[in-house]
C-alpha positions as CSV (number, residue, x, y, z in Angstrom):
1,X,-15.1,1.1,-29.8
2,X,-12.5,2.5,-27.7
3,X,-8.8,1.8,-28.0
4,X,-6.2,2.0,-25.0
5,X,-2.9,2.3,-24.7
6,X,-0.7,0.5,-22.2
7,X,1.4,2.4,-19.4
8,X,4.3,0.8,-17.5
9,X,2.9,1.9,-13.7
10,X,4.2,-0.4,-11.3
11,X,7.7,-1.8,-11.6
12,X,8.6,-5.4,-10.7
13,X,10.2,-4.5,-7.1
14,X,6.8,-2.4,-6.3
15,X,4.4,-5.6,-7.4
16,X,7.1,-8.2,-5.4
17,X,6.8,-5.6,-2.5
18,X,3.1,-5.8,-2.6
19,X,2.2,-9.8,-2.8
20,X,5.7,-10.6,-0.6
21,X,4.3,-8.5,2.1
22,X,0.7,-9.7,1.9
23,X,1.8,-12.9,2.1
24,X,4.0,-12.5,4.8
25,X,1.4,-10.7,6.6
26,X,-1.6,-13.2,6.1
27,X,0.7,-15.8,7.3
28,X,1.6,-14.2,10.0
29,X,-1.9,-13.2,11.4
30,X,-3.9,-16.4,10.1
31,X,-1.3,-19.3,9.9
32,X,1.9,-18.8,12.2
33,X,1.8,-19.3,16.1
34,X,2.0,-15.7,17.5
35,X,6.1,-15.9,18.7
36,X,7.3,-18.6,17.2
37,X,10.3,-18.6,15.2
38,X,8.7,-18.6,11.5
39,X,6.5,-15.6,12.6
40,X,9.5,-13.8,14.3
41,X,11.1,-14.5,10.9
42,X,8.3,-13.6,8.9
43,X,7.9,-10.1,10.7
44,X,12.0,-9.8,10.0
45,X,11.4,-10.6,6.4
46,X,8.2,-7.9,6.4
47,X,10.6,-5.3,8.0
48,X,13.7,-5.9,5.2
49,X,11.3,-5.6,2.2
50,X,10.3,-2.0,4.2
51,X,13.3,-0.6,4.3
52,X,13.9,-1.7,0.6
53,X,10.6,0.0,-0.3
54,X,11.3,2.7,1.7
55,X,14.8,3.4,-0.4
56,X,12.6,2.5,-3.7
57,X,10.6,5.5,-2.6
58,X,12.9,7.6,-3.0
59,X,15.4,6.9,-5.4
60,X,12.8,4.3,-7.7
61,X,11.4,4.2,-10.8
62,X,8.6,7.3,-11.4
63,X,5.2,5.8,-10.0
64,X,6.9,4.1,-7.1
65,X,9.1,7.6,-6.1
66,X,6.3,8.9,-2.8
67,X,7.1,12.4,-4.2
68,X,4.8,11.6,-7.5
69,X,2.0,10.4,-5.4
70,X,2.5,12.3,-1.7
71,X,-1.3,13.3,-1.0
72,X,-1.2,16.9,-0.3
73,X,-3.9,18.6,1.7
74,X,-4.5,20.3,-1.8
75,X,-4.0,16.9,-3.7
76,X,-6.9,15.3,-1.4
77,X,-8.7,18.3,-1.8
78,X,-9.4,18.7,-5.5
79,X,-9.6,14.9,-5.7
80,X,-12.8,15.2,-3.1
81,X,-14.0,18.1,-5.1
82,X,-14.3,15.9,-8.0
83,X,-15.8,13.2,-6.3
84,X,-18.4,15.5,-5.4
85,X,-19.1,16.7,-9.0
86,X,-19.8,12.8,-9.7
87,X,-16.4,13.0,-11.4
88,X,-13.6,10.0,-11.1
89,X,-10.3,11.6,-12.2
90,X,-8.3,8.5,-13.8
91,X,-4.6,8.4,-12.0
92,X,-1.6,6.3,-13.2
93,X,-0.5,5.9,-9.8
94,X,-2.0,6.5,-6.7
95,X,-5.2,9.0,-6.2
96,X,-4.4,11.4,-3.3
97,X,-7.0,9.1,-0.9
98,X,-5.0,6.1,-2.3
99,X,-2.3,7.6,-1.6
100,X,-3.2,8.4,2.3
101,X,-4.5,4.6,2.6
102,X,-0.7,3.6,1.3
103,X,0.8,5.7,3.9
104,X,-1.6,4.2,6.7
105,X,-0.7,0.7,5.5
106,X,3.5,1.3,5.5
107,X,3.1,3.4,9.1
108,X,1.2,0.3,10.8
109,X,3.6,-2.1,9.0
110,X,6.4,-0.3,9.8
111,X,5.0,-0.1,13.9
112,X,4.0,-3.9,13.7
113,X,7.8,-4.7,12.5
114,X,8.9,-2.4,15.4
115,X,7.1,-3.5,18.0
116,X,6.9,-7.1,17.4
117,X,10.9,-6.7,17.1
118,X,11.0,-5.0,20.8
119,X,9.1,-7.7,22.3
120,X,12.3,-9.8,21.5
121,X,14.7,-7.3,23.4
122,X,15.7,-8.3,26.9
123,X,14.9,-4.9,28.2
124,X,10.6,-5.5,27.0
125,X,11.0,-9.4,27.3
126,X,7.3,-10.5,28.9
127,X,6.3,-6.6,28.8
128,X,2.6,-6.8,28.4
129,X,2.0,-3.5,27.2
130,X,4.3,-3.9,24.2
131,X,2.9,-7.4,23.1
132,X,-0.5,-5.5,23.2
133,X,0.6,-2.4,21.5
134,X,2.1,-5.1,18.7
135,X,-0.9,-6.9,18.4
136,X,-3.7,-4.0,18.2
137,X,-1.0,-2.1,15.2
138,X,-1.1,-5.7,14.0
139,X,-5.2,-5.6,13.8
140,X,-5.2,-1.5,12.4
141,X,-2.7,-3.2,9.5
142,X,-5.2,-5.8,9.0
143,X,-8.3,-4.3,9.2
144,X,-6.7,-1.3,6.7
145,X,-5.6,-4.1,4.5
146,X,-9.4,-5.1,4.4
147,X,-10.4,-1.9,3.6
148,X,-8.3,-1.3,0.6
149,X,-8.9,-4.5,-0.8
150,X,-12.6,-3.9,-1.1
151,X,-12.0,-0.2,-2.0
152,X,-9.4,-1.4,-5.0
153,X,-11.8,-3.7,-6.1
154,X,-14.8,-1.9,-6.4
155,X,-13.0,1.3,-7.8
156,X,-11.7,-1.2,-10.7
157,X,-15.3,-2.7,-11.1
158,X,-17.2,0.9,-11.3
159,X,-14.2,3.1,-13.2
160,X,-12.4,0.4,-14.7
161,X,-9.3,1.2,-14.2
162,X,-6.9,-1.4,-14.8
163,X,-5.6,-1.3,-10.9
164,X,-5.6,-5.2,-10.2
165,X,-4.0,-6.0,-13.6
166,X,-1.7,-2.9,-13.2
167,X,-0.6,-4.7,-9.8
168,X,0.2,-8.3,-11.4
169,X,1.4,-7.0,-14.8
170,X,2.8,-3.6,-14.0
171,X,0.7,-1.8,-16.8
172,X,-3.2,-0.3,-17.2
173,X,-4.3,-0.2,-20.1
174,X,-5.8,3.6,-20.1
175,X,-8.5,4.6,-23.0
176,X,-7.0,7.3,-25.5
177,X,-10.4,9.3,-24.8
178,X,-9.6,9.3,-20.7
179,X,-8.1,12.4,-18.8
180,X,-5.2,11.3,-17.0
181,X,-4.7,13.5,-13.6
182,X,-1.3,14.3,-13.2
183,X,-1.0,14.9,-9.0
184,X,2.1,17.6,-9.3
185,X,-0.6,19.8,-11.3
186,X,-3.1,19.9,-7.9
């Protein structure tokens, strides 16, 4: 049998991040009236806990710094190269293509914040063109928040690695006869 050791990878701001924002967003796109005031505030409360993560990115505990998981062309590259040799390398943090999905997900929340902010400005009130711009970011976020979901839960079914109890808990328990990949070494 196989013993494991547990790992502190997600600290408590990260995982509040995470299920604030996806709550916030699944309101907003499946329960709140498009405009009203509790979606306007919703997008508001979306676009504080970004900058907060943003600052957390930087100056945050190890895993949540983007300079420990920033996918690389190299990064990506060797990660590919093991996929391709049937290898899964086992990452703490983010793997490089997690890593790039991450970045997809902040850059469409971060335009969704934006734009659905300008289209309470004076200067874009009734501008067409902005609401649509909002609202197809809006549908990239969600469809990218789709994607990952199934991709994080079938990468913990087949590799099981601890990354839905790492995101409620904040640790993975990682088998002592595992390779962990360190991302600055790529």
């Amino acid at each position: 049998m196989t013993t494991a050791s547990e790992v502190k990878v997600w600290d408590p701001l990260i995982r509040v991040f995470h299920w604030a924002t996806v709550t916030l967003c699944l309101l907003n796109f499946f329960v709140l009236e498009e405009g009203s005031k509790p979606h306007k505030y919703a997008g508001y409360a979306v676009g504080v806990l970004l900058i907060i993560r943003l600052l957390w990115g930087i100056v945050g505990s190890h895993y949540a710094r983007f300079g420990q998981w920033w996918p690389t062309p190299a990064r990506v590259r060797h990660y590919l190269l093991q996929l391709a040799r049937g290898r899964h390398p086992y990452y703490l943090g983010h793997n490089p293509l997690g890593a790039l999905m991450i970045w997809l997900l902040l850059l469409s929340l971060i335009g969704t914040v934006i734009t659905g902010w300008l289209t309470t400005w004076d200067a874009f009130w009734g501008e067409e063109w902005l609401e649509e711009l909002h609202g197809i970011i809006a549908n990239t976020l969600m469809a990218a928040v789709g994607i990952h979901a199934t991709v994080v839960i079938l990468t913990d079914r087949l590799t099981h690695s601890d990354l839905l109890r790492a995101m409620v808990l904040g640790k993975k328990r990682v088998p002592v006869d595992i390779r962990v990949e360190d991302p600055r070494s790529e």
